[in-house]
N, C-alpha and C positions, 0 to 999 in steps of 0.2 A: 504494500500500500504506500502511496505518497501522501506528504500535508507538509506542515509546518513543524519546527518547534518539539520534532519527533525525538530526537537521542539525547545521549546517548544511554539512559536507563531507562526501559518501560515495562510496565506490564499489562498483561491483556486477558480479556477474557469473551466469550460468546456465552450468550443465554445465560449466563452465569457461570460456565463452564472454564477453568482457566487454557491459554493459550498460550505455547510459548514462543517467546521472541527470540528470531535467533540470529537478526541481524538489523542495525539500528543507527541511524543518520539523523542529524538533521532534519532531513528532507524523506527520509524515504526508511521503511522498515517493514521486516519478513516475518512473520508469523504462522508457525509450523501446527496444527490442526491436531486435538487430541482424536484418537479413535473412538467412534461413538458420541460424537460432536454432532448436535443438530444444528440444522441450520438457524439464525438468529440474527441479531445483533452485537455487529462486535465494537466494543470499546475500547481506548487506548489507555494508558493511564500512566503519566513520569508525578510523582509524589500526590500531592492532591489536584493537582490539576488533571483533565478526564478528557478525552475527546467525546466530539456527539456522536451519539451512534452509527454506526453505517449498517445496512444490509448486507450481510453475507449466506448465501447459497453453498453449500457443501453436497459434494457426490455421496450419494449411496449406491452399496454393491450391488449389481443382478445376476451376478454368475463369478467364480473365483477359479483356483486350480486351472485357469486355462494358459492360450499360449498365441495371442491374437501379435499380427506383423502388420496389420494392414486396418482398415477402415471397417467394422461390423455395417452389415446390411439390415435393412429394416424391410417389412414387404406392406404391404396395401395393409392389411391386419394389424400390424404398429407391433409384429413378433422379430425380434432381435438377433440376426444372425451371428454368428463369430466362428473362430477355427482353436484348435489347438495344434498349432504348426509342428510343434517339436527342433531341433534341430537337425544339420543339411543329412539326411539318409536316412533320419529317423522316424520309423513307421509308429506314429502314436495309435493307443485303444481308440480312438474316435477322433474324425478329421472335422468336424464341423456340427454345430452344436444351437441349436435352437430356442431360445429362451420368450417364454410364452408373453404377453401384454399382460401388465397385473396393475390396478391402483396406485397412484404416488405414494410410495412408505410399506407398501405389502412385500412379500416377499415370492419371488418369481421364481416360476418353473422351468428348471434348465435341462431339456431333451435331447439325447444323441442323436445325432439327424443321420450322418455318414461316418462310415468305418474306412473305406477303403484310398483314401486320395493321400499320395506320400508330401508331407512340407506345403500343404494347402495354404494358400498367400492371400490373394484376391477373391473378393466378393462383389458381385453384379447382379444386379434383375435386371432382366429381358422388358420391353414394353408389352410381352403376353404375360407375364409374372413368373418366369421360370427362372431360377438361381443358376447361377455359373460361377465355378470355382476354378483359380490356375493350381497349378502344380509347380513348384521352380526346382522341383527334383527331377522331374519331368519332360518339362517341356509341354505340358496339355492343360488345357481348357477344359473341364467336366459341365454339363448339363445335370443338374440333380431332377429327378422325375419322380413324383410321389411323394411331392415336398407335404402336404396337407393329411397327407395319410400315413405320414410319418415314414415311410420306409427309405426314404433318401437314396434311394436307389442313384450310380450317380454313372454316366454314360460320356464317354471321350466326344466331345463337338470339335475342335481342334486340335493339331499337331505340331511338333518342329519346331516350339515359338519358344527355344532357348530358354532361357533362366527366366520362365514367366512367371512376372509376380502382378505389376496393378493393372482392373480391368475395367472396362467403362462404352456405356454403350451409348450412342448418338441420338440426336431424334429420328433418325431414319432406319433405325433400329438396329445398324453394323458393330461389330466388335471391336473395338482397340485394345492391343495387350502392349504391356510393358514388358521388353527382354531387359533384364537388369545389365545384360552386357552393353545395352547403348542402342537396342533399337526399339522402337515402337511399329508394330503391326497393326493394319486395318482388314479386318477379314467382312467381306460383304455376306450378307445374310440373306438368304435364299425368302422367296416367299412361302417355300417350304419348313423354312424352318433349321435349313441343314445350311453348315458351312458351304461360302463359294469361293472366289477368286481369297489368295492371299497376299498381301503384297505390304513392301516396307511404305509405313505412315511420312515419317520423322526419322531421324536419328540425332541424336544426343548423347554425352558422355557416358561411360558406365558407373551405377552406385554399387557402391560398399553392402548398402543394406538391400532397398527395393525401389522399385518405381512406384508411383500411386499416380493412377490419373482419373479424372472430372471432368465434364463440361459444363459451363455456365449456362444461361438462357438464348444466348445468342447461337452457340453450337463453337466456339472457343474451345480447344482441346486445353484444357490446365496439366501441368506435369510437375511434380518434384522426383527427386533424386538424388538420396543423401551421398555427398564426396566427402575426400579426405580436406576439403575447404572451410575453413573457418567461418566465412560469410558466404551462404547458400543462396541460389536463388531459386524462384517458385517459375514456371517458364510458362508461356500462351503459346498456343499454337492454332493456327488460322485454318481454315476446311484446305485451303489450297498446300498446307504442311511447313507454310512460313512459320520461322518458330521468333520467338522473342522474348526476352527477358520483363516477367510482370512484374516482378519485385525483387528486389536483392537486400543481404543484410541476416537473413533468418540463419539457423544452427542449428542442422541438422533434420529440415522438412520433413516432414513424412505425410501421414494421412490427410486429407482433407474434404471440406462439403461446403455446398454455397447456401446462403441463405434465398429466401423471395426477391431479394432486392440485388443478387447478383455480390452480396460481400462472400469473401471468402474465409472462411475456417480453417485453421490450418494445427496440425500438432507440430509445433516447432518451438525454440530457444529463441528469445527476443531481447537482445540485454543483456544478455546472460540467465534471464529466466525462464525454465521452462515450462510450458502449458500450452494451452490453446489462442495462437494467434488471430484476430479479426484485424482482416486490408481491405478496405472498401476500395470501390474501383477508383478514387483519388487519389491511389495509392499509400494512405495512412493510413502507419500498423499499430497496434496497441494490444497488451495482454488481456482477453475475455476471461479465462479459467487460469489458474494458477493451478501446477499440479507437474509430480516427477514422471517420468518412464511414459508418459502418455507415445500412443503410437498413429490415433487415429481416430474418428468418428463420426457420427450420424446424426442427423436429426429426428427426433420424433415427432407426433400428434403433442396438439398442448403445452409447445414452447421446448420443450425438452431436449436433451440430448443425451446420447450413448457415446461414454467414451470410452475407449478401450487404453490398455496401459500393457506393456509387458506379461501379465500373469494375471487379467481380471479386467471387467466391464461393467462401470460407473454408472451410475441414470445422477444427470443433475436436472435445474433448470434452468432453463436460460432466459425464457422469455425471448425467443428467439423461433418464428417459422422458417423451417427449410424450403430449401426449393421443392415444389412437386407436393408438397404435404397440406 
């Protein structure tokens, strides 16, 4: 948080809940969240002098024990997709994981969806409602069939598309995959429903971790790609595959979603801190969520969002409509 008049002793607390401070300026201090903190009102407080209250939103858990790399999907229903990736070879009990819509503060039901997808990365819906997942063990694209009937049954749509991790599909309903080696594929989508022509979208440098890609309302390909660079950039890319730098500055990009108005979300480092980025298309970035290991996320029905983190996936609120929702 910033203000005035802040360091360099404070103490703090939410709802009455104490908080601790674990970094403290003048200007500016960090405030580390106990577990089992509701959300509230947080106050500052250096001797007797007190800040006014602020609102503060805190994440509650909807699923733990996982292993999400990429951005959870959400479907028409407001049910919460994610994977449990594992590491590069490692064939986890369950690739992908379904966690049901339940009331703000209830406690949601987290169902195996898919056994069989090796390093499952990327999460997409089809504009018919069909889930597709990559593989960057692989190289493939699954189609899960049987999503509502729970069998997850999950069937090869594409092939060959190298270290595929992020996947995102257009308005005219074609596939783009992210090869983490440095390409980006567009695979045309049959009116049947079956892959057609494949061919290179883009190409851009290779990440470290994964590609994640989005389109805004205009049909804008967005792409991040974390490198070994200190100040990352978030990249556009035009229908015709002119690429361009949309933002630069960020640390370590990853997952992201837009909202109604075209701002972007982003899980990235801003500052040095890390959480959930908001760049409106003025290009001015500012920290939305404050929060460690974050990798990626979605918006829900009702303001909401799902974030996912290294090992578990969040529901806060944000007060914030997503695109499409």
């Amino acid at each position: 948080m910033t203000g005035a008049d802040l360091g360099p002793v404070l103490t703090a607390n939410i709802s009455g809940a104490t908080a601790f401070v674990t970094f403290a300026r003048p200007t500016r201090a960090t405030v580390k969240i106990g577990e089992g903190t509701l959300p509230g009102n947080l106050v500052i407080q250096r001797g007797e002098a007190k800040s006014k209250p602020v609102s503060v939103e805190i994440g509650v858990p909807m699923a733990e024990n996982l292993h999400p790399v990429a951005n959870p999907a959400v479907d028409m229903h407001g049910a919460v997709y994610t994977t449990l990736s594992g590491g590069r070879g490692q064939q986890t009990p369950v690739s992908v994981f379904r966690i049901a819509p339940a009331p703000r503060g209830m406690t949601h039901e987290v169902l195996p969806l898919v056994r069989d997808i090796l390093n499952p990365t990327g999460l997409a819906f089809s504009q018919a409602g069909d889930l597709y997942v990559s593989s960057r063990a692989d190289g493939i694209v699954y189609r899960i069939v049987d999503r509502i009937d729970r069998a997850g049954n999950a069937e090869p749509f594409a092939e060959g598309l190298g270290v595929a991790t992020g996947i995102a599909f257009d308005a005219q309903g074609d596939l783009y995959v992210g090869d983490r080696s440095g390409t980006i594929f567009k695979i045309q989508v049959e009116a049947s429903g079956q892959a057609g022509e494949t061919f290179v979208f883009a190409t851009l440098e290779p990440s470290i971790a994964a590609y994640h890609l989005g389109f805004d309302s205009r049909g804008t390909l967005y792409v991040t790609a974390p490198t070994t660079a200190s100040s990352q950039s978030v990249y556009a890319i035009d229908p015709q595959g002119r690429i361009s730098a949309f933002y630069r500055g960020l640390g370590r990009a990853q997952g992201f979603a837009f909202d109604r108005d075209d701002n972007l979300y982003v899980a990235a480092s801003l500052n040095g801190e890390r959480g959930i980025v908001r760049i409106g298309q003025n290009g001015a970035a500012e920290l939305a969520v404050s929060g460690p290991n974050l990798v990626g996320l979605c918006f829900l029905p009702g303001g909401r969002a799902a974030l996912a983190t290294r090992d578990a996936v969040y529901e806060v609120y944000l007060g914030v409509d997503g695109m499409g929702l």
